[in-house]
N, C-alpha and C positions, 0 to 999 in steps of 0.2 A: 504494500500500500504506500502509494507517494502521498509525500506532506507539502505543507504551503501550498500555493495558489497554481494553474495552470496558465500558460501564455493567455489565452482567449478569456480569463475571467477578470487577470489584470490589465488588459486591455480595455476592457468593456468598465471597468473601474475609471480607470485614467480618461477615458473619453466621457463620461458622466461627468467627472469632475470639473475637467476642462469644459464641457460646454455653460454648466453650470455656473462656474468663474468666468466664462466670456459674457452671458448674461449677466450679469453682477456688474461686473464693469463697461458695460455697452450702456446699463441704465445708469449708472455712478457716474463714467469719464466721460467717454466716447461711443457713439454706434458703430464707429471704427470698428469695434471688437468685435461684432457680430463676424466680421472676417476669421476669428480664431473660429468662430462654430461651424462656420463655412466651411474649413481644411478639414474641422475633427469630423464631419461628414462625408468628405470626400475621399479623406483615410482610412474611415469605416467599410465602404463602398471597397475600396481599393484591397481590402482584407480578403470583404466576401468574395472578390473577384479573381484574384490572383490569390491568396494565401499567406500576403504579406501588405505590410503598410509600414512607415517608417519609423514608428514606435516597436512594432514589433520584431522589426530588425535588429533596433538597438537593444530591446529587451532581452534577446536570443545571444545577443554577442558580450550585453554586459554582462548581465545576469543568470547568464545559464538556463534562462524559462524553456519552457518544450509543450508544445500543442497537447492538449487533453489525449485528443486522436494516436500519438505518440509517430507523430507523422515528422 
């Protein structure tokens, strides 16, 4: 049985957050920001589509993370 988290669940973590905090500060600073929700969508996409996006590149090379799927 693995422990901690899988690629795909701190992924879906980090992209919550960050849209969350672009909303936050789009209605605080700027509607500039609404750009950061814009990427973390198109990253999301870019996931389901290919099997990568470039959080979970880094994720995979800093940290060692590995797909649920063990793919």
């Amino acid at each position: 049985m693995r422990r901690g988290w899988d690629l795909e669940r701190v992924l879906f973590a980090m992209a919550g957050s960050v849209t969350l905090l672009s909303a936050l500060l789009a209605w605080a600073v700027s509607p500039w920001f609404l750009l950061l929700t814009a990427f973390t969508g198109v990253s999301q996409w870019m996931f389901v589509l290919t099997g990568n996006c470039p959080a979970s590149l880094l994720l995979r090379r800093v940290c060692g993370l590995r797909p649920a799927a063990g793919t």
